[in-house]
C-alpha positions in Angstrom: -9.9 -4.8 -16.4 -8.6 -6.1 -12.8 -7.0 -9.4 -11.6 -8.1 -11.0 -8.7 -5.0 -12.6 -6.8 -4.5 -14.1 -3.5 -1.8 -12.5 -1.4 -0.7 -14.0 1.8 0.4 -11.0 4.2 2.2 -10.9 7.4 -0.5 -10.4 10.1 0.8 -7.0 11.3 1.7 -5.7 8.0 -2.0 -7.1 7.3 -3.3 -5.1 10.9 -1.4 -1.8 9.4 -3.1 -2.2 5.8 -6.7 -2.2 7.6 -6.0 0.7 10.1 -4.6 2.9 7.1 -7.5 1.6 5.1 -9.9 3.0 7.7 -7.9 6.4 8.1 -7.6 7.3 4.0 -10.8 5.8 3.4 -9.6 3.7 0.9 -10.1 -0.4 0.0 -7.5 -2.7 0.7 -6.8 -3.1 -2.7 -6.2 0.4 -3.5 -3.3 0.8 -0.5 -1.5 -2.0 -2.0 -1.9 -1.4 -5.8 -0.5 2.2 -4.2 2.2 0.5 -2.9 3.0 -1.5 -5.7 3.2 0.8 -8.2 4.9 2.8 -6.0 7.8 -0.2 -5.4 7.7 -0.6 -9.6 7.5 3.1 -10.6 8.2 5.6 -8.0 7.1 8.8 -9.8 4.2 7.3 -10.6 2.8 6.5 -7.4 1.4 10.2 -6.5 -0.4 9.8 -10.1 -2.0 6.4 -8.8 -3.2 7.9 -5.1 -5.1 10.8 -7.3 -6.2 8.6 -10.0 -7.9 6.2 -7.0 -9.1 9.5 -4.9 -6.8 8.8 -2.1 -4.7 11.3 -0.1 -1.2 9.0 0.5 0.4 9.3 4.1 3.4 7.7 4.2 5.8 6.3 1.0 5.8 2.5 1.2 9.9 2.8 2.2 8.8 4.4 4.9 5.8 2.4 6.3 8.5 -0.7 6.1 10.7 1.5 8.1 7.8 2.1 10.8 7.0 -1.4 10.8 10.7 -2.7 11.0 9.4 -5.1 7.8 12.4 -6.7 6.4 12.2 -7.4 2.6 14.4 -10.3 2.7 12.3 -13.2 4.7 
């Protein structure tokens, strides 16, 4: 069963979500409940993008390094 939540994003993290979304062919809401899990559970995470039929790119440590995101705003 799925949740629905609201999540407000950053607008470029938002832009880099959309343009990976169009490159993996995957929803929104599969990149970030990638991400998640990957944040929560690290070995999990290439378990998840098979699971969802996604072929991952980049860890999520490393997009927030391309994207100079700073966890602690």
């Amino acid at each position: 069963m799925e949740n629905n939540v609201t999540v407000d994003l950053d607008p470029g993290l938002h832009e880099a979500l959309k343009k990976m979304a169009t490159r993996t062919s995957c929803s929104l809401s599969q990149l970030v409940n990638m991400a998640i899990s990957e944040f929560i559970i690290d070995d999990e995470y290439l378990v998840l993008a098979h699971e969802v039929g996604c072929e991952p790119l980049v860890n999520y440590s490393e997009l927030l390094q391309e994207r100079s995101v700073r966890l602690d705003n």
